[in-house]
N, C-alpha and C positions, 0 to 999 in steps of 0.2 A: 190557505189558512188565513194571509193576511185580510185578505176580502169578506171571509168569514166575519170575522173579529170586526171589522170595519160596521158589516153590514149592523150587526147586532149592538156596536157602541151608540150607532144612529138613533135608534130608538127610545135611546138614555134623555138626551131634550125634549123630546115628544112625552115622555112618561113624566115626568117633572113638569112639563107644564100644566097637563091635563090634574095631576095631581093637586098641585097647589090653588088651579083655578077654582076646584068644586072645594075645596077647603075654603075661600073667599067665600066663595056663594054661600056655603051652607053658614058660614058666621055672618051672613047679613040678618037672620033668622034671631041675633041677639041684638036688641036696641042699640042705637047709633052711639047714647050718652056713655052706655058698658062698652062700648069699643072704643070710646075715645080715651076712660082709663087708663089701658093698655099704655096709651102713647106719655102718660106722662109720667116725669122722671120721682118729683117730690109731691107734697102734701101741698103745696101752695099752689100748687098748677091746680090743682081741684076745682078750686072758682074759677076757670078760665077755662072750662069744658066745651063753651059755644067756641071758644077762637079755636082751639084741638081741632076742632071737627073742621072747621075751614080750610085751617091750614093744609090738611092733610087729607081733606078731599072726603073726607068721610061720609057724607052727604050726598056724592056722585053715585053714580052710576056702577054695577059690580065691574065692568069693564074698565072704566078710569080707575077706580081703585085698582084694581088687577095691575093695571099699566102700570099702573106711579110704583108699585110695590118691586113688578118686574124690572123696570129699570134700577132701582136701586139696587135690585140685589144681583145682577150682571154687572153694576159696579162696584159689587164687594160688601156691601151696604146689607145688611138682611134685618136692619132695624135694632131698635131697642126693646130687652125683655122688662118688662116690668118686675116679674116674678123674681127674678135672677138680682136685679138692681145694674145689668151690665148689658152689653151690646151683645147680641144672637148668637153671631159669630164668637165671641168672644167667650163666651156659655158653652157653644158646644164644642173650640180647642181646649176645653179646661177640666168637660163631664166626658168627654168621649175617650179618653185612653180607660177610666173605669170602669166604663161598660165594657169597652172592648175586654178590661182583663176578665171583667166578669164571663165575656162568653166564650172566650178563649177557656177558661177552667171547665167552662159547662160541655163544651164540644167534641173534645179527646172520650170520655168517658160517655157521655151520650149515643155516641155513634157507635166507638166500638165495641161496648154493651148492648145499644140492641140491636144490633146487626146481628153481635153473637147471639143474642135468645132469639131470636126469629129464626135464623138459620137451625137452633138447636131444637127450636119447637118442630120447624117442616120437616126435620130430618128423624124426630122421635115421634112422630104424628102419630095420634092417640092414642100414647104411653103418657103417662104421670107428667114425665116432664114438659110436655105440652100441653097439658091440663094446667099445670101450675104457672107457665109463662103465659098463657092463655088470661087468665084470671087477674095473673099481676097488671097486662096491658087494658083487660078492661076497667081494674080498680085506678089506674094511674090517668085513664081518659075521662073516669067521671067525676076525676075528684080534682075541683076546682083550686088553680092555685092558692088562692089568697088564704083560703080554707086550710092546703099541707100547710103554706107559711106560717100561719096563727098555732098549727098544731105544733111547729118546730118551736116556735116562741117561747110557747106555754112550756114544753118538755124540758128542752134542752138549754134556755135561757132563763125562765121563771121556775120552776122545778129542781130538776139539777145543776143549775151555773154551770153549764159545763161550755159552754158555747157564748160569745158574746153578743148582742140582740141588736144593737144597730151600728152604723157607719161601715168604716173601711180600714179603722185605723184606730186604735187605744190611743187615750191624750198624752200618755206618754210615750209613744211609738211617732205619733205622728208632729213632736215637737221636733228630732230630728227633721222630719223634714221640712219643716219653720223657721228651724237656725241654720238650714243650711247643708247640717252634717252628711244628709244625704242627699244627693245631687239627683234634680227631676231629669234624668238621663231621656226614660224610653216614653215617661209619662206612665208607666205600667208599676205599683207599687210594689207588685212582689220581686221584679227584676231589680228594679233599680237598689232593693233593698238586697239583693244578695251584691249584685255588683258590687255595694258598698261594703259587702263583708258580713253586714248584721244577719244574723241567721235568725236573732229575738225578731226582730223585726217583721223578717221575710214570715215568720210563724205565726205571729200575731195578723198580719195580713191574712194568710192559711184561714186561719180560724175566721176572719169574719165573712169567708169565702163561702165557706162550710154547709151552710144552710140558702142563701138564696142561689148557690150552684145544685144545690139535690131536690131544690125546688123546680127550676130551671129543667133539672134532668126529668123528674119523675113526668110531667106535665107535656114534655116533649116527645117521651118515647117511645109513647101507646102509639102512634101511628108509625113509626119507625118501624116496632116489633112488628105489630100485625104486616106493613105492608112486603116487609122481607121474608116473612115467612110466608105469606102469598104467594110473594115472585119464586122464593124457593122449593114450593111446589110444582110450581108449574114446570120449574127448572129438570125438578128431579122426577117428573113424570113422561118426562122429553122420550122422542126415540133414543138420539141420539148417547142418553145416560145409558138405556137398559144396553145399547150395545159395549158401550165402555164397560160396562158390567160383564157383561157375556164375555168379553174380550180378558176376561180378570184383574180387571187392573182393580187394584185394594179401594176400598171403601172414600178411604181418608183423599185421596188423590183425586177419585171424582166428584165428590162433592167439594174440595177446594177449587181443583184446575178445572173443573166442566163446569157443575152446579153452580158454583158462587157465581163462578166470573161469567156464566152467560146471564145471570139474575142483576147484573151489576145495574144494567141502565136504570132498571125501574131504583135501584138502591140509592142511584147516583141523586135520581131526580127528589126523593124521599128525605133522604141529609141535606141535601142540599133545601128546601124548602123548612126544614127543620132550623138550621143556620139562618135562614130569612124570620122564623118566628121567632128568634131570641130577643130579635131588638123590640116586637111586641110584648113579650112577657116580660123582659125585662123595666116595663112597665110597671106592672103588680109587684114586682119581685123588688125591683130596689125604691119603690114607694111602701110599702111593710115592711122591709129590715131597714129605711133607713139609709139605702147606699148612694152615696153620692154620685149618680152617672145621668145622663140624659136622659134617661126615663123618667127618675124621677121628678126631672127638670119640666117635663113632658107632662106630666099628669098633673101637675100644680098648675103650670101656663095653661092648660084647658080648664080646669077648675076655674080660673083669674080672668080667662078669656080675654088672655096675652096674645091677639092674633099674630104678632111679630113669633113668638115663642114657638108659638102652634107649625106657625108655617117654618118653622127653622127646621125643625123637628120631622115633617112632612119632607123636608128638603134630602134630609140624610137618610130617613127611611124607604123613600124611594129609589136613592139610588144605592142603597146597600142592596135591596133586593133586585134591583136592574144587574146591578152586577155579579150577585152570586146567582143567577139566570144565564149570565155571560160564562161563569166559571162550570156552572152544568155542560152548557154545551160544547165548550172545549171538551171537558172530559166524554163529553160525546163522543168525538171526533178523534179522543186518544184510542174508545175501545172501538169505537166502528167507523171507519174513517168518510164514511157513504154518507154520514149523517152529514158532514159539510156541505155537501152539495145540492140539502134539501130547500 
């Protein structure tokens, strides 16, 4: 198992580098003067855009740049964000526990929702109730986030006030956490807000949760639904089901203990890749409501053609998904122990 793990951590530098290289290349494609922007701090640095570029190599070659970039950021260095007004690093220990809450809320319910309508679609196949799951996975794959988000807006924020339409936090919810009253324990606002007792608090969070989490979900689960209910086809068209059948054993048993759990890999591989798209959507999603997390951090620094920004951004994105690749194939190896050895 350890060697397993080993082998698959290895290819975590390799993917990172490759990543952020073609990211370099492709921003050389924006004039040299719009990249040297990036690097500077205030408004007075503006007249000194030829020395910017010297300094800092901008002028070389994609490979020196790559270099000078590389070493900095093996020493901890990942540059300064323009967009931000603060250093890379610094941006994303600051936007990253919000996104995380964000897909933390999106993901209990994501998965265990349409895992349940896939399986309940392959299991009522071509009854109603798989006409209707059928229809919800294809209305949820064609309809463009940004689009459900603007429709939440309008409803439940401009319409009804029933929902509140940007940030993370009501100004007067989030002054506790300015005077102090509430201690940034996990970095996670809902937690830290019960820790502290405030349940106003923990609520108002809740709520602004509300809508770029059902965004999050809807957008994610058309592939989820269809591709378990696939797997769960195939599952329950098995020999090995019709004999559990013939053998009498109830309904409920072989589709839990047989069906699911032999459907599980392609499930595993499904959520699992579902969890890797959160930290892209959560690009549209906390750029339209407003939420304070890295994505939005992420769409403004390519807008600005913040290359320090871009590639931070790049930095975490790749290895969130190097690693929830790593977490597939454990659980590879939990249901089929064979797979390690491949």
């Amino acid at each position: 198992m350890l060697s397993f793990v080993l082998r698959r951590l290895l290819a975590l530098p390799l993917i990172l580098l490759a990543v952020t290289f073609l990211i370099v290349l492709v921003m050389q494609l924006i004039p040299v003067e719009q990249r040297a922007v990036a690097y500077t701090t205030d408004l007075a640095q503006l007249g000194r855009i030829q020395e910017i570029i010297k300094t800092n190599h901008l002028d070389g070659s994609v490979f020196e740049q790559y270099w000078r970039w590389l070493g900095q950021a093996l020493g901890g260095n990942l540059g300064y964000s323009r967009t931000s007004g603060q250093p890379v690093l610094q941006t994303l220990l600051a936007r990253f526990p919000a996104t995380l809450e964000l897909a933390l809320f999106t993901l209990v319910p994501l998965i265990s929702l349409s895992v349940w309508m896939g399986s309940k679609a392959a299991v009522r196949r071509g009854r109603t109730a798989d006409a209707v799951i059928r229809v919800i996975a294809v209305v949820a794959y064609s309809t463009p986030s940004f689009v459900l988000g603007v429709w939440l807006l309008v409803i439940f924020y401009g319409a009804l006030n029933l929902l509140p339409g940007t940030g993370n936090l009501s100004n007067d919810s989030a002054i506790y956490f300015l005077t102090g009253e509430i201690k940034r324990v996990t970095g996670l606002t809902t937690i830290d807000a019960l820790l502290a007792g405030r349940l106003d608090v923990f609520w108002d969070a809740i709520k602004h949760l509300i809508m770029p989490v059902f965004t999050l979900m809807v957008v994610g689960s058309a592939g989820l639904i269809k591709g378990t209910r696939t797997s769960m086809l195939e599952a329950l068209n098995s020999d090995y089901i019709r004999t559990a059948r013939a053998k009498g054993i109830a309904e409920g048993v072989v589709i839990r203990k047989h069906a699911r759990r032999n459907a599980l890999l392609t499930i595993i591989t499904l959520a699992g890749l579902s969890v890797s798209g959160l930290l892209q959507g959560a690009v549209i999603a906390e750029t339209l409501f407003g939420y304070p997390g890295v994505g939005a951090w992420a769409a403004q620094a390519a807008a600005l053609g913040d290359l320090p920004g871009v590639l931070g951004f790049a930095l975490l994105a790749a290895t969130v998904v190097v690693l929830m690749n790593l977490a597939i194939d454990l659980a590879y190896t939990v249901i089929d122990p064979r797979v390690r050895y491949a």
